[in-house]
DOLUM-147812 format. One record per residue (C-alpha): y, x, z; residue number from 1. Coordinates in steps of 0.25 Angstrom, whole numbers, padded with zeros to 4 digits. Each point is the difference from the previous one (the first is absolute). Layout:
BEGIN
Y|X|Z|NUM $
...
END
This chain:
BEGIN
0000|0000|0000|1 $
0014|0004|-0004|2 $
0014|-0001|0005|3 $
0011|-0001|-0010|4 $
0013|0006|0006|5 $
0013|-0002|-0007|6 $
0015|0002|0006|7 $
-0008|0003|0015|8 $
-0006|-0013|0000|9 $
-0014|-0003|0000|10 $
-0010|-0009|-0008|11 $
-0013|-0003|0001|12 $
-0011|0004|0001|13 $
-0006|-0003|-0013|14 $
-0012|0006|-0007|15 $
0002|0007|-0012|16 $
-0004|-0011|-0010|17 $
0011|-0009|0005|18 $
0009|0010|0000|19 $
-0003|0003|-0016|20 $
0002|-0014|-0001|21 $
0014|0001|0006|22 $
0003|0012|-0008|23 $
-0003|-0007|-0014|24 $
0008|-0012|0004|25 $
0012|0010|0004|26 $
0001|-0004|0014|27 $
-0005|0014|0006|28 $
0005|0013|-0008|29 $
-0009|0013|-0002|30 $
0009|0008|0006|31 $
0000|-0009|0014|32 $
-0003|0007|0010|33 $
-0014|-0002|0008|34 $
-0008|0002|0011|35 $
-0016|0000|0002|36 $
-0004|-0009|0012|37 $
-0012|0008|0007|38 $
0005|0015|-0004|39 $
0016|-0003|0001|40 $
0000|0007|-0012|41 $
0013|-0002|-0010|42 $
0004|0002|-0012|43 $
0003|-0007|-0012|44 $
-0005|-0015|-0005|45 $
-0003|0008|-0014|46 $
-0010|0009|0010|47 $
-0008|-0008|0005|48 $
-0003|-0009|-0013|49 $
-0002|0011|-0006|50 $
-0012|0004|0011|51 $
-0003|-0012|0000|52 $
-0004|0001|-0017|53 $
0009|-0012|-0001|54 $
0012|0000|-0013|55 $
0011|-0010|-0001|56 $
0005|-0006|-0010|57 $
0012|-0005|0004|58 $
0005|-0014|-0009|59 $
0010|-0001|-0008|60 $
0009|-0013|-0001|61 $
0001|-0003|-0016|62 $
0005|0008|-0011|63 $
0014|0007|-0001|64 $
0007|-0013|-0002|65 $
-0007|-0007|0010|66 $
0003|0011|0010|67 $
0014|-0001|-0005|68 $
0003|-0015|0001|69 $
-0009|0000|0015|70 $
0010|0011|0005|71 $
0012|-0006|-0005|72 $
0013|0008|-0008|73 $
0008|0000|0015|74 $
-0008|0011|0004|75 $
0004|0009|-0011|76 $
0014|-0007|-0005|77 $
0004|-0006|0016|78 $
0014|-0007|0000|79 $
0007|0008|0009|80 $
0001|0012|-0009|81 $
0010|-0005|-0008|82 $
0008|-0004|0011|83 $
0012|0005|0003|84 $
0002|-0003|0015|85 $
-0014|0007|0001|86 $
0005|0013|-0010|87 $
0012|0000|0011|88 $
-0007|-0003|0012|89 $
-0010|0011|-0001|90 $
0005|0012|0004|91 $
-0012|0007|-0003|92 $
-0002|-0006|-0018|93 $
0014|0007|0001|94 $
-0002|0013|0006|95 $
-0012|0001|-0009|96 $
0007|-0002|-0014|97 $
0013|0005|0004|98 $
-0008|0013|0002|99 $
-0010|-0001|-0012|100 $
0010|-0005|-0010|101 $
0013|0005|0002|102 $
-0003|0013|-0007|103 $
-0006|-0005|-0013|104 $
0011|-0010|0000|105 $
0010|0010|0001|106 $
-0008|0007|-0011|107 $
0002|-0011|-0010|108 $
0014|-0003|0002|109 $
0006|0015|0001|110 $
-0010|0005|-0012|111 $
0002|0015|0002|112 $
0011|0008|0003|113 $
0007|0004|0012|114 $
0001|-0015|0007|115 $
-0016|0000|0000|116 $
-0002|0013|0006|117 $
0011|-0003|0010|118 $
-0003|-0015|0002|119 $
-0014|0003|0002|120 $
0004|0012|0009|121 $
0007|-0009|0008|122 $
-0011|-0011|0001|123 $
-0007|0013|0008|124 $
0009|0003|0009|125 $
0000|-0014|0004|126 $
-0014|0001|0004|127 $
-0001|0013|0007|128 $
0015|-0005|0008|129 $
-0007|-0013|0004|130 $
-0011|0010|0006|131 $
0009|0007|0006|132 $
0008|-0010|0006|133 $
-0014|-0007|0005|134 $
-0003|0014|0007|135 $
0014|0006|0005|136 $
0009|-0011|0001|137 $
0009|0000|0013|138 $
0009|-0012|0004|139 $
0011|0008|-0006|140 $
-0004|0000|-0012|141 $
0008|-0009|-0010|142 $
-0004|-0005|-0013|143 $
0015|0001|-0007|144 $
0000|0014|0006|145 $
-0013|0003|-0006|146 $
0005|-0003|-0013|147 $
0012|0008|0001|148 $
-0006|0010|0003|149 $
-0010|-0001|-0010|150 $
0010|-0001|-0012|151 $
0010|0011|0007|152 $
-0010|0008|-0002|153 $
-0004|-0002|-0013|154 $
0015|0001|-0004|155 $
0004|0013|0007|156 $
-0013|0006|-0005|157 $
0004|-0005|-0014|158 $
0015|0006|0002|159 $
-0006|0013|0005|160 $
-0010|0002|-0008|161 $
0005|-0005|-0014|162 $
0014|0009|0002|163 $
-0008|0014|0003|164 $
0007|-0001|0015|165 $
-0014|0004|0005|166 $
0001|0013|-0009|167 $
0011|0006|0009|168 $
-0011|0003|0009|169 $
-0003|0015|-0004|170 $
-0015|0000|0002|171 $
-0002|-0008|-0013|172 $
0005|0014|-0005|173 $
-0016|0006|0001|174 $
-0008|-0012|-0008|175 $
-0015|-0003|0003|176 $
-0007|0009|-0011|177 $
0001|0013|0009|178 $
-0012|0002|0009|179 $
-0004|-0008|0012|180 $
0010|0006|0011|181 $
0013|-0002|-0009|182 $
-0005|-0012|-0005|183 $
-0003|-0005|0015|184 $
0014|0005|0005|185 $
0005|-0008|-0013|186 $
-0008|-0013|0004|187 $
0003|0001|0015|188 $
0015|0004|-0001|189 $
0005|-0005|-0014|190 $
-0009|-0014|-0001|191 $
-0003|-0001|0013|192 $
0014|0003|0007|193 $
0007|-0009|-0009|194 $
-0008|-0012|-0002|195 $
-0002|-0001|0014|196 $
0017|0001|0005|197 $
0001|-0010|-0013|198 $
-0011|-0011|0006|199 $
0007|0002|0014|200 $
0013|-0001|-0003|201 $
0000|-0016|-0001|202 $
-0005|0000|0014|203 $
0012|0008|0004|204 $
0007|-0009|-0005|205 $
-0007|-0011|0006|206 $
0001|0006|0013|207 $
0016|0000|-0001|208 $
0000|-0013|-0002|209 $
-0009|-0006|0012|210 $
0006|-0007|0009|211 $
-0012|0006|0010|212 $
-0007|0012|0003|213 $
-0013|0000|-0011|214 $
-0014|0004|0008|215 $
-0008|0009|-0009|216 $
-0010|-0011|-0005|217 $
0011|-0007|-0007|218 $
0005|0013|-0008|219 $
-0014|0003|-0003|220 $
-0003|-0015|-0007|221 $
0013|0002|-0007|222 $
-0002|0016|-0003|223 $
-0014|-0007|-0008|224 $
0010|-0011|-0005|225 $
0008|0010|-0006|226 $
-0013|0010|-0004|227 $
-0004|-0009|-0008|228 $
0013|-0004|-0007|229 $
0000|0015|-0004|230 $
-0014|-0003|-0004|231 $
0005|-0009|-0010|232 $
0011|0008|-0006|233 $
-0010|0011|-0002|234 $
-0012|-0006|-0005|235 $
0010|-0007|-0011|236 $
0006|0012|-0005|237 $
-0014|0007|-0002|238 $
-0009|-0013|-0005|239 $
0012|0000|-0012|240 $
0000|0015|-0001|241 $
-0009|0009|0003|242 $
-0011|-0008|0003|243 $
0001|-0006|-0015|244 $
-0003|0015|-0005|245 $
-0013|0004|0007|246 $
-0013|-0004|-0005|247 $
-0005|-0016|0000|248 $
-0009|0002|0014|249 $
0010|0010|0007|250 $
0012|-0010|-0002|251 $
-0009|-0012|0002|252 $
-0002|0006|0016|253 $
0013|0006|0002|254 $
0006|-0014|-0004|255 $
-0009|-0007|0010|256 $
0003|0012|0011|257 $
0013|-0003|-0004|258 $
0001|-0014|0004|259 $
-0010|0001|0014|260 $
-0003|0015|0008|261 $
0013|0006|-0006|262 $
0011|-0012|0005|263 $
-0010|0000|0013|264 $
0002|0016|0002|265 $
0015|-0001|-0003|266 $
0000|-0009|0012|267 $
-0007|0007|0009|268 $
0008|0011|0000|269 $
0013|-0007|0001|270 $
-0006|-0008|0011|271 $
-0003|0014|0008|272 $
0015|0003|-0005|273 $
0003|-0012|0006|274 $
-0005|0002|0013|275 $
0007|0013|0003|276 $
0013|-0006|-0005|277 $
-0002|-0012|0011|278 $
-0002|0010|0012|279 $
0012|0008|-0006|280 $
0009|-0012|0003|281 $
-0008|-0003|0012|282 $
0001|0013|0006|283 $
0014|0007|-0006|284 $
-0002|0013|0012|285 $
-0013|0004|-0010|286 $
0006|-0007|-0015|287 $
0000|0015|-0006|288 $
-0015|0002|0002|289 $
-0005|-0014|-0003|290 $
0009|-0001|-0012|291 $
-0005|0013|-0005|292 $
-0015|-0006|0002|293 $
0004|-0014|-0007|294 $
0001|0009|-0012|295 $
-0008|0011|0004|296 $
-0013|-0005|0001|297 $
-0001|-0010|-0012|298 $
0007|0010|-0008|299 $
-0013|0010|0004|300 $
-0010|-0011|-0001|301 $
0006|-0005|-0015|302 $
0000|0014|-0006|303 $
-0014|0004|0004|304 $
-0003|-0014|-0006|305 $
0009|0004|-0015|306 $
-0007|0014|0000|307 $
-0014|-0001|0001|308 $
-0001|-0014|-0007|309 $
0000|0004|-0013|310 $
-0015|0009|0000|311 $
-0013|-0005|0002|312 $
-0003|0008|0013|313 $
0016|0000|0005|314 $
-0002|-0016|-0001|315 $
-0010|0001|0012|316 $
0013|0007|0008|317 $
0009|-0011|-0005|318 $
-0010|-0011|0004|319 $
-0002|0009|0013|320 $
0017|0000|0002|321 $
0001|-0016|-0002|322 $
-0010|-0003|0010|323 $
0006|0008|0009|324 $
0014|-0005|-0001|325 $
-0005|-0015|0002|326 $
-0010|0006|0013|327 $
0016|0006|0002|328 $
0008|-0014|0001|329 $
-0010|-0007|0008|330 $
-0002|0009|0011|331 $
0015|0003|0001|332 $
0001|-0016|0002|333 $
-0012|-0001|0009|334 $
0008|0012|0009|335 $
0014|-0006|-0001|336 $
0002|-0004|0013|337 $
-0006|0014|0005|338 $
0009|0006|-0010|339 $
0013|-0008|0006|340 $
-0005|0005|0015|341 $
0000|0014|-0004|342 $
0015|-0002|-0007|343 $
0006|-0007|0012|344 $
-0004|0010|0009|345 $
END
């Protein structure tokens, strides 16, 4: 005799020919779980027919059509898919196609060009700031600053960048074709030194502007924010430039780093950038040293990155360097409050 268990309730006992009998009229499934009376043994409905030499042969209820007609068309067109008050209502059915079809819309309507890259550049950065937002957000965090920031980035970057500005800096002077210790010094004190200052110089001016003191979470979550503005302006100028010259399959991944890990990298470096500024404010005794290290030490971490990324066994360097800086920002969050201890003292 047989126990037939299905969502931890039992039934039974039965013996094996009426539950075959069960089984071919649907009511018991071969994968049911089961339990021998005498041995407690268990295992499946399908297990024990088998032993017991027995095969089913589970009905079918008409043809095609029949089965059609008997189901009914509401289970596969149902009313409520084509209303509106349902499309609205369903926070989820939104989230979903929002995320799954902006891009391709975006696609059609820009058809190439700068717009598409930027458009669906932007689309990105959307997703990695509402990651952002669900893991750093602080109750200072303000939408309408976010989105100043954001774009003040993306506009200083633009003006600093498209002019030559960022050329003063003299390190640009030694290029990255000239062995790997110039080329380090270039990455770290050229790239690194200036693409850093120019992500963090929005939060500057952000903190001028603050009617209160910023703790260092906020100025993280808005160092990402401005991260990955610069992520943007980047990855645009390289999807339509250089990017359009390589190879089909090195394009095609540096286009689709270019809109994920490279916009996500940009921001954790500003968001260790913007740690260090936040206790500069906080503790102006010690502003030198901690401004020095919110430039300092992304600037370090980006340039290792820049310099070993572009070989096969550099890259392990490179990935090495990233993970690193992420380990970085969590563990300088986690220590925060130690942190502030040690600077009150």
């Amino acid at each position: 005799m047989i126990y037939v268990i299905r969502n931890n309730q039992q039934f039974g006992p039965y013996d094996e020919s009426t539950i075959l009998s069960y089984v071919n009229n649907g009511q018991i499934l071969l994968c049911d779980s089961a339990k021998e009376v005498t041995s407690g043994a268990e295992n499946t409905v399908r297990y024990f027919l088998k032993r017991a030499n027995l095969k089913p042969k589970i009905k079918s209820n008409g043809n095609l059509i029949e089965q059609l007609k008997a189901v009914g068309s509401e289970l596969f067109i149902p009313k409520d898919a084509f209303n509106r008050k349902q499309w609205i209502a369903d926070k989820r059915l939104l989230m979903l196609a929002l995320i799954g079809l902006i891009p391709l819309t975006l696609g059609y309507i820009t058809r190439g060009g700068f717009f598409m890259f930027y458009t669906i550049s932007l689309f990105f950065a959307t997703i990695w700031g509402l990651f952002f937002f669900y893991l750093f957000k602080t109750p200072q965090v303000k939408l309408k600053t976010t989105l100043l920031l954001f774009f003040g980035t993306q506009a200083s970057v633009f003006l600093i960048f498209e002019t030559g500005i960022n050329q003063i800096n003299p390190f640009y002077f030694i290029g990255d074709e000239n062995g790997v210790i110039l080329n380090l010094i270039f990455y770290i004190f050229a790239v690194g030194v200036t693409e850093e200052s120019v992500k963090l110089l929005p939060l500057t001016i952000l903190y001028k502007t603050s009617k209160q003191p910023q703790i260092p979470q906020t100025l993280v979550f808005y160092g990402l924010m401005s991260g990955i503005a610069f992520g943007v302006y980047e990855g645009v100028s390289y999807q339509i430039g250089i990017n359009s010259q390589l190879d089909y399959d090195t394009s095609f991944f540096l286009n689709i780093a270019r809109l994920t890990s490279l916009p996500f990298l940009h921001a954790i470096w500003c968001g260790i950038g913007g740690y260090f500024y936040a206790f500069s404010k906080l503790y102006p005794k010690y502003r030198v040293s901690l401004c020095f290290l919110a430039i300092a030490v992304p600037a370090i971490l980006h340039g290792i990155y820049d310099t070993f990324t572009g070989s096969p066994l550099g890259t392990f360097i490179a990935l090495a360097a990233a993970f690193i800086a992420v380990v970085l920002l969590m563990t300088y969050l986690k220590q925060g409050i130690n942190n502030q201890s040690k600077l009150k003292s």
